[in-house]
VEXDREN-2710 file (C-alpha; in Angstrom, 1 decimal):
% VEXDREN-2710
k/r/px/py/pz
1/UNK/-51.5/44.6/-14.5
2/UNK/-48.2/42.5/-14.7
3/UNK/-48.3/39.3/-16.8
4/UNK/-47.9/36.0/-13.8
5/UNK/-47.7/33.3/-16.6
6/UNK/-48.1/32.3/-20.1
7/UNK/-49.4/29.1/-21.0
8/UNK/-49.6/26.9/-23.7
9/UNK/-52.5/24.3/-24.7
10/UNK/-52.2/22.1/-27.3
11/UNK/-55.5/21.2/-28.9
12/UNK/-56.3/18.4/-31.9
13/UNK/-59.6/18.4/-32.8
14/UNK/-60.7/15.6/-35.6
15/UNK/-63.1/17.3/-38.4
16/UNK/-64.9/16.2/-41.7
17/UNK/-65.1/18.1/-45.2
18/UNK/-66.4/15.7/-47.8
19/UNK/-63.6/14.6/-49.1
20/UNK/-60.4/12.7/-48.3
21/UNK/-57.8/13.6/-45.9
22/UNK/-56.1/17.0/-47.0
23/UNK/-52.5/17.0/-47.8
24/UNK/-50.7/20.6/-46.5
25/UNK/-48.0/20.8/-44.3
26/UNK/-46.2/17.5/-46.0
27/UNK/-49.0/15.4/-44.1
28/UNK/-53.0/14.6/-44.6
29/UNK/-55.1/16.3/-41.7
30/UNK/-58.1/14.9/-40.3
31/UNK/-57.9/16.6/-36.8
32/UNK/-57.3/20.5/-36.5
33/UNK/-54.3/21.5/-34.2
34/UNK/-54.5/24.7/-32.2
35/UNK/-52.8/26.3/-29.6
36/UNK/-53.8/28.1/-27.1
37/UNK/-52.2/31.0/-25.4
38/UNK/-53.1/31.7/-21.9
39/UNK/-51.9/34.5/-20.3
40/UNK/-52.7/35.7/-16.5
41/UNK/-52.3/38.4/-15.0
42/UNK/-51.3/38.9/-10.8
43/UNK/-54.3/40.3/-10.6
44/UNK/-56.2/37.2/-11.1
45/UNK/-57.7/38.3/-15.0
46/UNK/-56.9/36.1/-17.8
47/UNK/-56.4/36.8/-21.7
48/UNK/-56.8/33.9/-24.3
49/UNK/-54.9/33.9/-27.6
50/UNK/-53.9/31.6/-30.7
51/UNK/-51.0/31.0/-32.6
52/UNK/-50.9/29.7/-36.1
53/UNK/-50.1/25.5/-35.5
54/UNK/-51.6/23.9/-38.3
55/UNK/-48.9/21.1/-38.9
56/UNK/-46.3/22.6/-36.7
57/UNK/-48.0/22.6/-33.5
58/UNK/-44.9/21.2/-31.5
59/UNK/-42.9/23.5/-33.1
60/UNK/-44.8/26.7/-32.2
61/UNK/-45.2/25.9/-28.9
62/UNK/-41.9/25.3/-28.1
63/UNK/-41.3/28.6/-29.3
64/UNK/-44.1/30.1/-27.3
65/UNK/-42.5/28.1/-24.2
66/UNK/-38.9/28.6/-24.7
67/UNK/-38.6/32.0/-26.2
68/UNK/-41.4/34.1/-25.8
69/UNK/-42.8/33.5/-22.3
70/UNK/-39.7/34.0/-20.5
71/UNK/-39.6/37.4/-22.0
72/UNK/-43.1/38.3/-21.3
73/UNK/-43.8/36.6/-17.7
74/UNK/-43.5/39.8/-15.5
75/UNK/-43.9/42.6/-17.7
76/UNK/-46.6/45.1/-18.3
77/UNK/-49.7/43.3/-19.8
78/UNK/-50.9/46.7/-20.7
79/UNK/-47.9/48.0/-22.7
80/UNK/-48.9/45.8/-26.0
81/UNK/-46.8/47.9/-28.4
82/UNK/-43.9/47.9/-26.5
83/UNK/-43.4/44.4/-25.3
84/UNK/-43.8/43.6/-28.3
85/UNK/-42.0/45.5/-30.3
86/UNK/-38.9/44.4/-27.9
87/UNK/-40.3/40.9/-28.2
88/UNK/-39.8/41.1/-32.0
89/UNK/-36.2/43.3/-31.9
90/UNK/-34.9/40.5/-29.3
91/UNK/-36.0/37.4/-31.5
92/UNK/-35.4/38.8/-34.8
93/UNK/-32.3/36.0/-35.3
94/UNK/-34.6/33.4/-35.7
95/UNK/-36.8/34.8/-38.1
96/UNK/-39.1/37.5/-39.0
97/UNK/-41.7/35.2/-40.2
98/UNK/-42.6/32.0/-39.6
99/UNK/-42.8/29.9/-36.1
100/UNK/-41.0/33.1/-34.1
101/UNK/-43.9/35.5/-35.7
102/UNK/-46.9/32.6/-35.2
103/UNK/-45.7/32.4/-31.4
104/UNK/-45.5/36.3/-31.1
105/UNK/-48.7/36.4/-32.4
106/UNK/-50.3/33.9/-29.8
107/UNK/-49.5/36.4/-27.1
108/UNK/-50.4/39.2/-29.2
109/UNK/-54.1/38.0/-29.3
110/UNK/-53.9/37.4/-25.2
111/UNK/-52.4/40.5/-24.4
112/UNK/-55.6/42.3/-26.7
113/UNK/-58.3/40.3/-24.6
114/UNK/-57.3/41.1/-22.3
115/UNK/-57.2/44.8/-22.6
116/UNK/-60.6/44.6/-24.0
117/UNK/-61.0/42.4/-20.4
118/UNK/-59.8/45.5/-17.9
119/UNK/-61.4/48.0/-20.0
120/UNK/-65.1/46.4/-19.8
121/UNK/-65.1/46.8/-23.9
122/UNK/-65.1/44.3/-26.9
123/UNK/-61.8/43.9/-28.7
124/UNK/-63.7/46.1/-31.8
125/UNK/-64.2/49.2/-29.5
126/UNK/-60.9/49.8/-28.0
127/UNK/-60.3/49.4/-32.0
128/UNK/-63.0/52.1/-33.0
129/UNK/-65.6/49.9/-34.6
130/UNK/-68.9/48.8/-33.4
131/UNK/-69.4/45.4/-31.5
132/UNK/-72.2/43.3/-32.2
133/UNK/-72.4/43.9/-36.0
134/UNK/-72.9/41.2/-38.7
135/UNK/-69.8/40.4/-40.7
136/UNK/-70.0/38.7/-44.8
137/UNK/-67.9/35.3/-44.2
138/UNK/-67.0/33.1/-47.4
139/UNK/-66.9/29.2/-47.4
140/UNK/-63.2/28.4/-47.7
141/UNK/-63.4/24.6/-49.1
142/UNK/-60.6/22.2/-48.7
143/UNK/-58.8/20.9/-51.7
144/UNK/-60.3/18.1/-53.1
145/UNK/-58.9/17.3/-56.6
146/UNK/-62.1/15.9/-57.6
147/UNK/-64.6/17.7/-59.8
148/UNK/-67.4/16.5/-58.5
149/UNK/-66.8/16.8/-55.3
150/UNK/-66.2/20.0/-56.0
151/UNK/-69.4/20.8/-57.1
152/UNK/-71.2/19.1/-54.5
153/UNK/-69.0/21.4/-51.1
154/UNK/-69.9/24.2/-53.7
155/UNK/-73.5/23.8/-53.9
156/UNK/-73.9/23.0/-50.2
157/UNK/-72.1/25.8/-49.2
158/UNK/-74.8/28.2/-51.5
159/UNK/-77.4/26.1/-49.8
160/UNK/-76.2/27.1/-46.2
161/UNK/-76.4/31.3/-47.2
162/UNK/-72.5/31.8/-48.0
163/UNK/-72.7/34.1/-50.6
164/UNK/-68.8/33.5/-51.6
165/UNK/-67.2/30.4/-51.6
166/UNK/-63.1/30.2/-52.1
167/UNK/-61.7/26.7/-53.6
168/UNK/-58.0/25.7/-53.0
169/UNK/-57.4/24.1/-56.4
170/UNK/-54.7/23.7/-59.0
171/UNK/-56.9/22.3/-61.7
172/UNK/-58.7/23.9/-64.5
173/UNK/-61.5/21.1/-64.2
174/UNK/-62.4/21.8/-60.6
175/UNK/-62.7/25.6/-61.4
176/UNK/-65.0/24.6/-64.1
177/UNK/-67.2/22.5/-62.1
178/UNK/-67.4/25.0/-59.2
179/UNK/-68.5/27.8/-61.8
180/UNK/-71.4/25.6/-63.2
181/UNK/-72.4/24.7/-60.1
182/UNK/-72.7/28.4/-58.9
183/UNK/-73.5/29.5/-61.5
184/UNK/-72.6/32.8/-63.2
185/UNK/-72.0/35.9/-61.6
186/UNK/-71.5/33.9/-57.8
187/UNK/-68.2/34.6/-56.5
188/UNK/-66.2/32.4/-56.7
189/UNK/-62.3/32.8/-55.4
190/UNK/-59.1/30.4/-55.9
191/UNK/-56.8/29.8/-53.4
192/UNK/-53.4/27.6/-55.0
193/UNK/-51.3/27.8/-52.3
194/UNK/-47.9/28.8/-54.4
195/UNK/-47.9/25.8/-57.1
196/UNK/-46.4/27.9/-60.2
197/UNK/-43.3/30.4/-61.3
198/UNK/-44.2/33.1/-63.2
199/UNK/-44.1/32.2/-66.7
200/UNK/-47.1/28.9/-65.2
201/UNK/-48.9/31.7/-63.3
202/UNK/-49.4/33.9/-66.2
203/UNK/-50.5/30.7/-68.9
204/UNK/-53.2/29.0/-66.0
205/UNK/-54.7/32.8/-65.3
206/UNK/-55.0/33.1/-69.2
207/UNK/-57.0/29.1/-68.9
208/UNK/-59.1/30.5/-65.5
209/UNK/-60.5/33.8/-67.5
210/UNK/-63.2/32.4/-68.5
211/UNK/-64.6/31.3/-64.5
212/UNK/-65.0/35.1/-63.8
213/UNK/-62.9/34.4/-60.3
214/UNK/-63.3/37.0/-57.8
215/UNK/-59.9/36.6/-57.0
216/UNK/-56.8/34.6/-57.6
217/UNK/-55.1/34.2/-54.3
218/UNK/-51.3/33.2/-54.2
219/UNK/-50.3/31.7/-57.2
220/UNK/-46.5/31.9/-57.2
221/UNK/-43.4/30.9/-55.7
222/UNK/-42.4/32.2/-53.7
223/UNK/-45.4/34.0/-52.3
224/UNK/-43.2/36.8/-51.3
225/UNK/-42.1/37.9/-54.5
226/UNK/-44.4/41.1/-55.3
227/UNK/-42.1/41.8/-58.4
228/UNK/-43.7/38.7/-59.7
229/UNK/-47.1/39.2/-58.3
230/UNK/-47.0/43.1/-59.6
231/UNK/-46.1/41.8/-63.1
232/UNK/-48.9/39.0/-63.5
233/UNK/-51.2/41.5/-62.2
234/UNK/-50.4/43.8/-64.6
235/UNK/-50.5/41.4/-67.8
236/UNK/-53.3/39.7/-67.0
237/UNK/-55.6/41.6/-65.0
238/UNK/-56.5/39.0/-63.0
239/UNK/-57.7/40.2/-59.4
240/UNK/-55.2/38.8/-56.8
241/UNK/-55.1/38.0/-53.4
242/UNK/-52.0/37.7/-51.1
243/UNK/-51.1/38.1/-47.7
244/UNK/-51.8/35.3/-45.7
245/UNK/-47.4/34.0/-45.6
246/UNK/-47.0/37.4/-45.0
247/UNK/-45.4/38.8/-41.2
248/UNK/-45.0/42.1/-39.9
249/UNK/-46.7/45.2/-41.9
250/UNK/-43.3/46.0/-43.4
251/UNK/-44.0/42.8/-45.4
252/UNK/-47.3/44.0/-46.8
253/UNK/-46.0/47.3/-47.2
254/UNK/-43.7/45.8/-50.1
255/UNK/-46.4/44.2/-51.6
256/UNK/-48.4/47.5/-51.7
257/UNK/-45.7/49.6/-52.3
258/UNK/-45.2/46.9/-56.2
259/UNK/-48.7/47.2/-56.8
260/UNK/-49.1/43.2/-56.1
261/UNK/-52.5/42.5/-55.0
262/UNK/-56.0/43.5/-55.3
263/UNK/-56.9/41.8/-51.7
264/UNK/-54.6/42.1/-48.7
265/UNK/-55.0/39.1/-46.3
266/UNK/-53.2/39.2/-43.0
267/UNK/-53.5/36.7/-40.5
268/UNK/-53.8/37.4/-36.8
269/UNK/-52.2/34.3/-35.7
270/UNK/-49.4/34.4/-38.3
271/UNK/-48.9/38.5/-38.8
272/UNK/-47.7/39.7/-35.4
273/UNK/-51.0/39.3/-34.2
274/UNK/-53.4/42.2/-33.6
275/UNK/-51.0/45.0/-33.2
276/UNK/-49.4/44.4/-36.6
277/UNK/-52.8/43.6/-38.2
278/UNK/-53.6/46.9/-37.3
279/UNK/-50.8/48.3/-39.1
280/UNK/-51.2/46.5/-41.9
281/UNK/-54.9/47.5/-42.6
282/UNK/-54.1/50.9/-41.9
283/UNK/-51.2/50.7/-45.0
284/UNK/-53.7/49.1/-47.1
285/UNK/-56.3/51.8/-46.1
286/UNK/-54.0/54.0/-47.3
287/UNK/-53.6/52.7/-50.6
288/UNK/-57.1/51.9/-51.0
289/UNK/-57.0/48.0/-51.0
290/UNK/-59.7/45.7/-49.1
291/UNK/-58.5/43.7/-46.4
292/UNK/-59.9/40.2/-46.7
293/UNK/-58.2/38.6/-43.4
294/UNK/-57.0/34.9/-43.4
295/UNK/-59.0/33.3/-41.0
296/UNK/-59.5/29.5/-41.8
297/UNK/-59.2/28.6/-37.7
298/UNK/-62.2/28.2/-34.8
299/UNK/-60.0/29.5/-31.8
300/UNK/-59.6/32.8/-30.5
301/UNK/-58.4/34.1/-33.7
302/UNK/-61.2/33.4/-35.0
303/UNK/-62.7/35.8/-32.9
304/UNK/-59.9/38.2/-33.2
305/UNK/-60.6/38.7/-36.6
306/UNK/-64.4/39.2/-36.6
307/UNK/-63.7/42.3/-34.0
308/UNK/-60.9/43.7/-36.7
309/UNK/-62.7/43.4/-39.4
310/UNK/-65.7/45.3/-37.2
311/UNK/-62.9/48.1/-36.8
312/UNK/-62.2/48.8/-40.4
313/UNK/-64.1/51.4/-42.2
314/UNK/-65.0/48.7/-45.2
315/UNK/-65.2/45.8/-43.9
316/UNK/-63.7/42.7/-45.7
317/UNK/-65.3/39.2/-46.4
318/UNK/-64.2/36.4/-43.1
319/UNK/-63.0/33.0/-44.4
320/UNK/-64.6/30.5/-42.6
321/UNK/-63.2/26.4/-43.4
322/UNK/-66.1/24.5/-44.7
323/UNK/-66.0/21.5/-42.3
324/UNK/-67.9/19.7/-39.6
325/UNK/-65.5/20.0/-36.5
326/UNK/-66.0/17.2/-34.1
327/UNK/-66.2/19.8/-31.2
328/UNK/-66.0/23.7/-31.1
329/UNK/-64.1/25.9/-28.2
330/UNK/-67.2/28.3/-28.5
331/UNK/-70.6/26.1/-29.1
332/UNK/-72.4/27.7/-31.8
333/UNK/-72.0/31.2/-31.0
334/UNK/-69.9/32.0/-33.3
335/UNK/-71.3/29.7/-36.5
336/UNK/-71.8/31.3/-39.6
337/UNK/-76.0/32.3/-40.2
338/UNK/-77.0/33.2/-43.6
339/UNK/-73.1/33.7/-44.5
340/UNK/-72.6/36.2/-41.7
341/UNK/-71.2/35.9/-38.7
342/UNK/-72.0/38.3/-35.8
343/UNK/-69.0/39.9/-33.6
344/UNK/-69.4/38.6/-30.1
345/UNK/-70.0/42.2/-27.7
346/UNK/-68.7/40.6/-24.3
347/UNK/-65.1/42.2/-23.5
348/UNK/-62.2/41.4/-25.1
349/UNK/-62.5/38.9/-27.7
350/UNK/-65.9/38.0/-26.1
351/UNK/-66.2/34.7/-25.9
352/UNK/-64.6/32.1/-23.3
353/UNK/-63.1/28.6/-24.7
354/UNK/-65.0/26.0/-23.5
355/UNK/-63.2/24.2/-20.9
356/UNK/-64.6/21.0/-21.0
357/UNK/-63.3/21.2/-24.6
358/UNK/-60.4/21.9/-24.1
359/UNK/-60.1/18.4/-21.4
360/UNK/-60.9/16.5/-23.5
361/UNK/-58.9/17.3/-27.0
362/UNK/-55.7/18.2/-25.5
363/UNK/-52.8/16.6/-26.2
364/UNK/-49.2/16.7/-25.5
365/UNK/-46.7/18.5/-28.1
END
C-alpha cells in the first residue's frame, strides 16, 4: 500500500459565536480555515487528514506541499511510525514545533485512516478502545470581553446539555459573570492563551479563587516554560491545563517530568498527529494525569480525537467551539447531543468530508 499522492485543500468556512469578530492569530476571524490532507494510495484507497491552519493556512500548506509530500509520495502508507519518525529527523531544521509539526500532523491523521480504511476497523480499535461509545465534550466559547455576553454563550451552552463550558478570557469580570450564570459547583474552565509572566499569573489566580475554575489553562509566557507552570501550581494550587502549543511527546514529557499541569491537552493536528498523541497519553498515563485533548476544529481531527479519547482507559472531556458554522464537512453526524458526542464506528476515522462542501468553500492559499 504505497502512498501515489498527497493533497492539499484549503477550506474557509464563515461561522457565528454571538459576539464580534475574534482577534487570535494578529487578525479577527469570521470564517474557519482548514486544511485538508488527502492522501491516496496506488491501490485506489484514500486517507483524509487535518493540519492545524487557523490563521496560517497558506503557511501550512506550503509546508505540507513543499516539504512533506515529496518525502511521503511513494513510500509505505502502512509504515506510520517509521515515515514518520524519518519525516521528523529530516525536517527537524525548520522546527520541532510549529508549521513543520502542524504539516506532519496533517499526514499523520491520513496515514491513520487510512489504516483503520485497509483494516475494515474504526481508528479507536486498531487503538484498543471501543468504537461507537459516547464521549463528554465541553463548550469551548470564544473570547468576548464583554460580561454579558458572557453570560448569555454561558447559559445557552447549559441550555444545549454541555455539562462544562471553557471561556477564553483575561478579565476578572467575565469570570464572574460566567460563574453566576452557571451557577455554583458547574464547571467552569479558563482558557487565557499566554497573557501573563509569572509574578501576573500568580496575583490573577489569587483574584479567580473565588470562581471555583475547573481548570486554568495556559496562563504564562511562554507556554513552554513548565519551571514557571510547576511553580504557580505549586503556590497557588490552582488546577492547570497545558498542552495544546505543545509538539512531539518529548515536549509533554518536560512538562510532566516539572510537575506543571493538572490536565494534559495535546492536539492531533498540532502534536505529530496520532502517533505522537499516542505517546503522549501513554506518558501522562503513566504519571496519572487526564488527557483533555485540544480539539476546537470540525475536520477530520475532529474525528481523530473522538476515536483517541475512545482508546484511553479514562477518557477525557472533547472541546467543542461554541459556534454556528455556515456549513459542516460531516452534516450533523458528528454534533454534540446532550454534551456528548458519539465516536463514528465506520473504518478509519469514520466519516467522509462532504464533497460538495468542500466545492464550494475552497479557496486558494
Amino acid at each position: 500500500m504505497r502512498i501515489a499522492r498527497v493533497e492539499t485543500i484549503a477550506l474557509r468556512i464563515p461561522f457565528g459565536h454571538g459576539g464580534a469578530p475574534a482577534g487570535w492569530g494578529g487578525r479577527a476571524w469570521s470564517a474557519l480555515d482548514t486544511l485538508l490532507v488527502r492522501v491516496d494510495t496506488e491501490d485506489g484507497l484514500t486517507g483524509w487528514g487535518e493540519a492545524f491552519a487557523y490563521s496560517c493556512l497558506g503557511s501550512v500548506k506550503a509546508a505540507v506541499d513543499g516539504m512533506v509530500a515529496p518525502i511521503a509520495v511513494g513510500r509505505d502508507a502502512g509504515d506510520i511510525a517509521g515515515l514518520m519518525r524519518e519525516l521528523q529527523q529530516a525536517l527537524h531544521l525548520f522546527g520541532r514545533y510549529g508549521i513543520t509539526m502542524f504539516a506532519l500532523s496533517g499526514l499523520d491523521v491520513a496515514l491513520w485512516d487510512l489504516a483503520g480504511k485497509a483494516a475494515g476497523l474504526p481508528l479507536c480499535r486498531l487503538l484498543g478502545g471501543a468504537a461507537g461509545r459516547q464521549i463528554p465534550t465541553y463548550a469551548s466559547l470564544f473570547r468576548y470581553g464583554d460580561p454579558e455576553r458572557v453570560a448569555e454563550r454561558t447559559r445557552r451552552a447549559i441550555a444545549e446539555g454541555y455539562r462544562h463550558v471553557k471561556l477564553h478570557e483575561t478579565a476578572e469580570r467575565e469570570v464572574r459573570a460566567a460563574r453566576e450564570a452557571a451557577g455554583e459547583g458547574f464547571p467552569l474552565m479558563l482558557d487565557t492563551n499566554c497573557p501573563w509572566t509569572a509574578e501576573e499569573a500568580r496575583r490573577m489566580a489569587a483574584r479567580l479563587a473565588p470562581y471555583d475554575l475547573h481548570w486554568l489553562e495556559e496562563p504564562i509566557f511562554p507556554p513552554d516554560d513548565a519551571v514557571a507552570l510547576a511553580r504557580l501550581r505549586r503556590e497557588t494550587g490552582v488546577p492547570l491545563a497545558s498542552g495544546e502549543n505543545a509538539c512531539t511527546a518529548v515536549q509533554f514529557r518536560d512538562l510532566l517530568a516539572a510537575g506543571a499541569v493538572d490536565y494534559v491537552q495535546p492536539s492531533v493536528t498540532k502534536v505529530g498527529g496520532v502517533t505522537e498523541f499516542v505517546q503522549a497519553a501513554a506518558l501522562a498515563a503513566a504519571a496519572n494525569v487526564p488527557v483533555m485533548p485540544h480539539s476546537p476544529y470540525f475536520g477530520p481531527g475532529f474525528l481523530a480525537t473522538l476515536h483517541l479519547l475512545a482508546a484511553q482507559p479514562r477518557p477525557g472531556l472533547a472541546e467543542r467551539f461554541h459556534l454556528d458554522l455556515e456549513a459542516s464537512l460531516y452534516g450533523d453526524a458528528v454534533d454534540p447531543a446532550g454534551g456528548m458526542c458519539r465516536v463514528p464506528d465506520g473504518p478509519g476515522l469514520g466519516r467522509e468530508p462532504d464533497p460538495d462542501v468542500i466545492r464550494d468553500y475552497r479557496v486558494a492559499a
